[in-house]
C-alpha positions in Angstrom: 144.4 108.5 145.0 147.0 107.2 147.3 145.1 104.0 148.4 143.9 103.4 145.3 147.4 103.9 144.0 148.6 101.5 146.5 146.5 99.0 145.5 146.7 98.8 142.0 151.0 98.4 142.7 150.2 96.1 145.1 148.2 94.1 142.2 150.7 94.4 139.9 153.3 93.1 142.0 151.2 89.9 142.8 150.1 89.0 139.8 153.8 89.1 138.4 154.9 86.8 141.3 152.2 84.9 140.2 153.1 85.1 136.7 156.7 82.9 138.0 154.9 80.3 139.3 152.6 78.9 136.4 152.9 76.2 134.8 151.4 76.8 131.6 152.2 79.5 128.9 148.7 80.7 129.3 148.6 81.2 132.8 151.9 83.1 132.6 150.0 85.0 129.8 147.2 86.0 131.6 148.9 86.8 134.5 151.3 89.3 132.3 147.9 90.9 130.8 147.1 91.8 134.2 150.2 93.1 134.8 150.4 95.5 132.2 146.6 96.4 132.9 147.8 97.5 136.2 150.7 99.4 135.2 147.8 100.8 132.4 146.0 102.0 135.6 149.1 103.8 137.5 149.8 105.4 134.4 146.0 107.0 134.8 146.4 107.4 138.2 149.1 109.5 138.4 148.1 111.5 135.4 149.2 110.0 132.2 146.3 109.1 130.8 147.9 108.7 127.5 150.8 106.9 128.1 148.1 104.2 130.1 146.4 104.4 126.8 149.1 103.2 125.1 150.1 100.5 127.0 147.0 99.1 126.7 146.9 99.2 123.0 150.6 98.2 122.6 152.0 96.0 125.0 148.6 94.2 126.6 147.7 93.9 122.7 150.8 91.8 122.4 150.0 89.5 125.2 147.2 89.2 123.9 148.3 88.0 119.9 150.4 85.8 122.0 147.7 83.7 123.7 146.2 83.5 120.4 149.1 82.3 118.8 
């Protein structure tokens, strides 16, 4: 659980660097839906299964209404 932990951090934390540096709105986007994906997953991982479930539903749901708007 530890490396697996460690990864998924370490994901989150590049992909939200990564969200600084685009150029477009969707790029940013895209790179904040992995983000909160990620954070989905630590939730899991440390045994909050719900709480991952939720920010799934909620927050990466929002990211997602705002690509498509």
């Amino acid at each position: 659980m530890t490396s697996a932990f460690a990864v998924c951090a370490l994901l989150a934390v590049i992909l939200a660097l990564a969200a600084l540096f685009q150029r477009t709105l969707y790029g940013a986007a895209m790179c904040l839906l992995g983000v909160l994906l990620e954070t989905a997953a630590l939730f899991v991982l440390v045994g909050a299964p719900m709480l991952g479930f939720l920010q799934v539903l909620v927050y990466a749901g929002a990211v997602m209404v705002l690509i498509v708007i």
